[in-house]
N, C-alpha and C positions, 0 to 999 in steps of 0.2 A: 517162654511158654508158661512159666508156674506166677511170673508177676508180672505183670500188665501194668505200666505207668498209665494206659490210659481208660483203665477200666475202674470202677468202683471195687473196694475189695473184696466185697460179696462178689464178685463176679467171676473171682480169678481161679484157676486151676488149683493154685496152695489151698484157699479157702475153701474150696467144692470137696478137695481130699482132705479135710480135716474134717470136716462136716461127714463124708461119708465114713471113715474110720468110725469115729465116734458114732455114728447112726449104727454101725458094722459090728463094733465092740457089744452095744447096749444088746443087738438081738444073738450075738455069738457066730451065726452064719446062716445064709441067704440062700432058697434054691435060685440056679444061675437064669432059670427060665421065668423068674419075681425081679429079675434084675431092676427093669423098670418101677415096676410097683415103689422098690427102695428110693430109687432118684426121685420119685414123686413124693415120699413122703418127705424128703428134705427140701426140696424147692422145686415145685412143678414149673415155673416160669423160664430157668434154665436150660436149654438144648441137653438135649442125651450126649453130644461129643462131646461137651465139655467134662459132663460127669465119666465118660468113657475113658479120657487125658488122666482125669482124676484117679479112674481106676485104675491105668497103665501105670500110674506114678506108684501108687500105694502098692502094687506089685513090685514094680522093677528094685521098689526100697525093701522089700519082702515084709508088709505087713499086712499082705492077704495070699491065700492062695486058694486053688481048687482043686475039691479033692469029689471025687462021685459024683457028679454035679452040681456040687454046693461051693459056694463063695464061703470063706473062710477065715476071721478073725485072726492072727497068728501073735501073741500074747510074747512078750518079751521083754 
């Protein structure tokens, strides 16, 4: 799921979730209903499930979470 031998590696789940980390880090946290807004400012060309995969990663690794409705940077 996170590396694709047959995708480009702009393409692949690792690289979507580092991209968005980092996109995540730079504003601190996201309301969850701009969610898309985010995914477009890193690559509009991309499907939303893949950024979604992305985001299910960066969670389940605990480097986002949500708190009040807001997406959440988690700094460690």
């Amino acid at each position: 799921m996170l590396i694709d031998k047959d995708s480009k590696p702009k393409d692949t789940i690792l690289y979507l979730s580092a991209q968005l980390l980092a996109t995540l880090k730079k504003h601190g946290q996201v309301k969850l209903a701009l969610i898309e807004e985010l995914y477009e400012e890193i690559d509009e060309k991309q499907p939303l499930f893949k950024y979604n995969l992305a985001l299910n990663f960066l969670f389940l690794i605990n480097k986002v979470k949500i708190e009040g409705g807001d997406l959440v940077y988690v700094p460690k």
